[in-house]
ZAMARGU-4260 file (C-alpha; in steps of 0.2 Angstrom, whole numbers, plus 5000, padded with zeros to 4 digits):
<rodrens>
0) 5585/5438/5633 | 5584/5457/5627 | 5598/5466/5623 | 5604/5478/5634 | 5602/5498/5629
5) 5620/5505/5622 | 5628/5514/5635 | 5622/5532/5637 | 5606/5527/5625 | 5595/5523/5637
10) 5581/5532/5630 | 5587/5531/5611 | 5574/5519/5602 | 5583/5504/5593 | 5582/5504/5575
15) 5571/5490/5571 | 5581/5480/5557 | 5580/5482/5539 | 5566/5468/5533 | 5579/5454/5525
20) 5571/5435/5515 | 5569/5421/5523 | 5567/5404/5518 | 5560/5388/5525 | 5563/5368/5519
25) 5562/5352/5527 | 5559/5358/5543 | 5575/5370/5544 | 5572/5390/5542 | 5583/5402/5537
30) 5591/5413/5525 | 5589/5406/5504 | 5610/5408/5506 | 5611/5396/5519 | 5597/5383/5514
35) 5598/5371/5499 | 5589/5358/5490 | 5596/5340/5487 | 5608/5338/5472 | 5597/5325/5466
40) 5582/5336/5468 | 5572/5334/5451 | 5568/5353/5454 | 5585/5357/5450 | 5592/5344/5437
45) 5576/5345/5429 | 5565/5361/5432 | 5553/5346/5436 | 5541/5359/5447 | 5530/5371/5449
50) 5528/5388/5459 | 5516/5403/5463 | 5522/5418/5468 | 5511/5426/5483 | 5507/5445/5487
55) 5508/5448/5503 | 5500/5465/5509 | 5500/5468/5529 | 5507/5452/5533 | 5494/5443/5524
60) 5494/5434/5507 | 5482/5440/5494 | 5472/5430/5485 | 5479/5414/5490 | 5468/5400/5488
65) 5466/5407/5470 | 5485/5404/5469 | 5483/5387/5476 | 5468/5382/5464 | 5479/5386/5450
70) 5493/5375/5458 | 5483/5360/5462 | 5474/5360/5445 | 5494/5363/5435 | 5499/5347/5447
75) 5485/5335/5441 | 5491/5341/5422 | 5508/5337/5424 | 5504/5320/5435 | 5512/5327/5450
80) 5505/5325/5468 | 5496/5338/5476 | 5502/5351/5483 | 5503/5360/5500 | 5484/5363/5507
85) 5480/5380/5514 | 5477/5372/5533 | 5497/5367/5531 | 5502/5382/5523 | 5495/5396/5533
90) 5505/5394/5549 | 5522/5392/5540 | 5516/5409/5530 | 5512/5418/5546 | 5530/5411/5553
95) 5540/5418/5539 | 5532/5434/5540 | 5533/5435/5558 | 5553/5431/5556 | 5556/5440/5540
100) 5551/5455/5551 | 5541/5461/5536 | 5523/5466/5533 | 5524/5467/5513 | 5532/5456/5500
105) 5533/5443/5488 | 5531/5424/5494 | 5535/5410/5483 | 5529/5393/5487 | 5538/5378/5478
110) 5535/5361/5474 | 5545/5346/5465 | 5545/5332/5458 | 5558/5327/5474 | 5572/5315/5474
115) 5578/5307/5457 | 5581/5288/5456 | 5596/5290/5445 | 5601/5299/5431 | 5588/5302/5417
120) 5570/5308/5415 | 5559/5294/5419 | 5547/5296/5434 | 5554/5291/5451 | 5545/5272/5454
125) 5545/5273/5471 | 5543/5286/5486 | 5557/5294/5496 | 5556/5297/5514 | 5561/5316/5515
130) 5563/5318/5534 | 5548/5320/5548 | 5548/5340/5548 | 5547/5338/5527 | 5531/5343/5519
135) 5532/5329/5505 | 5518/5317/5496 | 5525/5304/5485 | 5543/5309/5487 | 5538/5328/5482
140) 5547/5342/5490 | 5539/5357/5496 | 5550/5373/5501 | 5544/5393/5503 | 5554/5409/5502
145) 5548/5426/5509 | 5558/5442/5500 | 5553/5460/5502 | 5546/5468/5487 | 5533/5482/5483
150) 5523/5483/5469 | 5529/5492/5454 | 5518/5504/5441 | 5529/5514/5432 | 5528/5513/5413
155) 5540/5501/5403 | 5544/5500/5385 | 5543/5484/5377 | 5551/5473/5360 | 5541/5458/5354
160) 5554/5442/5353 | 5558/5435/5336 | 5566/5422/5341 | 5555/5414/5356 | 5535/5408/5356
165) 5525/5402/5366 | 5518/5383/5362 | 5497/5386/5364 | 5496/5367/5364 | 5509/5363/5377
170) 5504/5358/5395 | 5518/5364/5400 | 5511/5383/5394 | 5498/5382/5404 | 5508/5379/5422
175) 5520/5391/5432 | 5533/5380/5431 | 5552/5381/5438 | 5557/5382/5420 | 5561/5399/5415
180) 5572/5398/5403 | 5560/5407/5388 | 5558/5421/5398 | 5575/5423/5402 | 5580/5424/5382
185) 5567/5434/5379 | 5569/5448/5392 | 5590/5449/5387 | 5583/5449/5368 | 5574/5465/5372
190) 5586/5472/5384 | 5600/5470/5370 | 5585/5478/5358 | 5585/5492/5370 | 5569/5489/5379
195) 5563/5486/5395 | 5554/5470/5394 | 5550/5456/5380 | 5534/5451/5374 | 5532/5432/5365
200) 5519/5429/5350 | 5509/5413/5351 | 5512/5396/5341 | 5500/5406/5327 | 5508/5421/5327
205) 5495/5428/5337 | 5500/5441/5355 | 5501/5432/5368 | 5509/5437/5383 | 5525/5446/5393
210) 5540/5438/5398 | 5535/5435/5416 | 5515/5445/5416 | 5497/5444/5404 | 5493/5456/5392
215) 5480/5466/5391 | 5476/5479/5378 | 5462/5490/5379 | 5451/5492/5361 | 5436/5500/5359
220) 5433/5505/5378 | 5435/5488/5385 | 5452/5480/5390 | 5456/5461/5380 | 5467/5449/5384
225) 5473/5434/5373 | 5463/5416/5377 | 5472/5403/5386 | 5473/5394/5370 | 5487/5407/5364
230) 5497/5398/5376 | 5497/5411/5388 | 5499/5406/5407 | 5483/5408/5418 | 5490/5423/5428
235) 5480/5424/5443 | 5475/5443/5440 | 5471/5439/5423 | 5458/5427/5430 | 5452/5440/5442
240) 5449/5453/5430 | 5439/5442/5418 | 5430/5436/5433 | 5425/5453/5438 | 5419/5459/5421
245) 5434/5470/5417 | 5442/5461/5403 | 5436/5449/5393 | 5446/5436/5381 | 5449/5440/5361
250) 5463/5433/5350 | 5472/5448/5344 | 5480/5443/5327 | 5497/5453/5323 | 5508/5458/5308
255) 5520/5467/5313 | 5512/5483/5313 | 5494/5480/5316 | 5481/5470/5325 | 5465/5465/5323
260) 5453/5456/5339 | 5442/5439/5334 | 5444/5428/5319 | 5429/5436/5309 | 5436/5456/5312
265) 5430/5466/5297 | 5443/5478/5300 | 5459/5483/5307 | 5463/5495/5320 | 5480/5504/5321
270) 5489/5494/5336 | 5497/5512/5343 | 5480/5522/5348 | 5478/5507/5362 | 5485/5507/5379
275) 5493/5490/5382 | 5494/5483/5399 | 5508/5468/5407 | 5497/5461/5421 | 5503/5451/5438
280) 5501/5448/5455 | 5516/5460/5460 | 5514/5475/5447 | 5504/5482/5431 | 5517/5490/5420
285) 5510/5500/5406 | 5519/5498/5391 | 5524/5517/5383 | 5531/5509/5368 | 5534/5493/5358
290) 5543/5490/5345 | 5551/5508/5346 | 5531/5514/5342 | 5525/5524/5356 | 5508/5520/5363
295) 5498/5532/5376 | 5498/5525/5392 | 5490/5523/5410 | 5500/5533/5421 | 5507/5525/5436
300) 5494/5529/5446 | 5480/5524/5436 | 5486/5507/5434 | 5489/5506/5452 | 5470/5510/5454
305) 5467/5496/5439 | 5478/5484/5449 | 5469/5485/5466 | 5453/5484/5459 | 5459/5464/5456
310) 5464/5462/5474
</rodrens>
């Protein structure tokens, strides 16, 4: 039933309520405070999972089925079942936005391992039943969690880590999985550095990515971005841009100081003439400095117009 009017306000407008994240799992919505996975969850004793983080842009998710490419094909890597389909997903989507009361944010889409069988890291043998109203295959759990947010442009400055790398030969590298503890050290190592966000060489010594984005630095005109083989993650936008023609993949080979693109270059260029980029699905952050060396830089509003061009 609809609330009555406050007294004397009967032709006051009600504030509508302040947008606020909403969660849904095993068949139960609500808040992410009030809802919970299993103890015994392999997602949470074990990071045994992976996630894509959505944008969602007038109450509808952007680029999804890209998103979900990426997380059947990081499933079958790690021998997991697959995920969610988009026919299952979409009205759960269009349900969180519609009770989230929001028309943009961030959606993140989870999916475990499920249920342990007991303590240690051996793979479940055998399937557990999870509940009618669950979303599972082969024991997995899948759970979703809808947050405002709105994109972010502004320039950042940035400190490379010396103390984190990323493994190009690892599976793991390759996935979006619920193991985030690299990037946590490697944010807090450039906060207490006195920058913004972290940035981690590949397994060669080679750039390869940002804590949580891609990289992308533009050389000679054209903007590059380290090969998977860095051990960088597939970002979604990353893919996009290299679909579209506006970045292409070079190894960009560091010493400290400088950089040079492709095992053959001739030359070196100084790193600090080139705009550097941190790519994702929910912001493109210009870097105005690494390392305490400036860089010139895309204002905000350029790299929004570099950004939108991927959606």
């Amino acid at each position: 039933m609809e609330a009555a009017p406050a007294a004397g306000g009967a032709g006051l407008s009600r504030k509508t309520p302040d947008p606020a994240a909403i969660a849904w799992i095993d068949g139960r919505w609500g808040s992410p405070a009030e809802l919970g996975v299993p103890l015994q969850d392999r997602g949470l004793l074990l990071a045994d999972g992976l996630f894509e983080t959505v944008l969602v842009h007038a109450g509808r998710p952007i680029l999804l089925e890209a998103h979900l490419q990426r997380w059947r094909t990081s499933a079958d890597l790690l021998a997991m079942a697959p995920p969610p389909a988009a026919e299952r997903l979409k009205p759960l989507i269009r349900e969180a936005v519609r009770r989230a009361g929001l028309t943009h944010g961030a959606l993140r889409l989870n999916w475990s391992r499920g249920n342990g069988s007991g303590r240690g890291i051996d793979l479940p043998t055998s399937t557990t039943d999870q509940g009618t109203d669950a979303i599972s295959d082969q024991g997995h759990r899948f759970w979703l969690q809808l947050s405002p947010f709105t994109p972010t442009f502004g320039s950042q400055t940035a400190h490379i880590s010396r103390h984190e790398r990323r493994n190009g030969s690892s599976r793991l590298s390759h996935c979006k999985t619920f193991a985030y503890g690299q990037a946590i050290q490697v944010r807090q190592e450039a906060r207490e550095a006195g920058a913004d966000e972290g940035l981690l060489l590949g397994s060669a010594g080679d750039l390869c990515c940002g804590a949580v984005a891609n990289l992308l630095i533009r050389q000679g005109g054209r903007w590059v971005t380290p090969p998977i083989s860095s051990g960088c993650l597939p970002g979604v936008m990353r893919g996009r841009a290299l679909e579209l023609g506006l970045a292409e993949e070079a190894e960009l080979f560091w010493d400290g100081q400088l950089l040079s693109h492709g095992p053959a270059a001739m030359s070196r260029e100084t790193t600090w003439q080139d705009p550097w980029l941190l790519l994702n699905s929910l912001s493109c952050r210009p870097l105005s400095a690494v390392d305490g060396h400036e860089l010139p830089h895309l204002s905000a509003t350029e790299a929004e117009a570099f950004w939108r061009q991927l959606l």
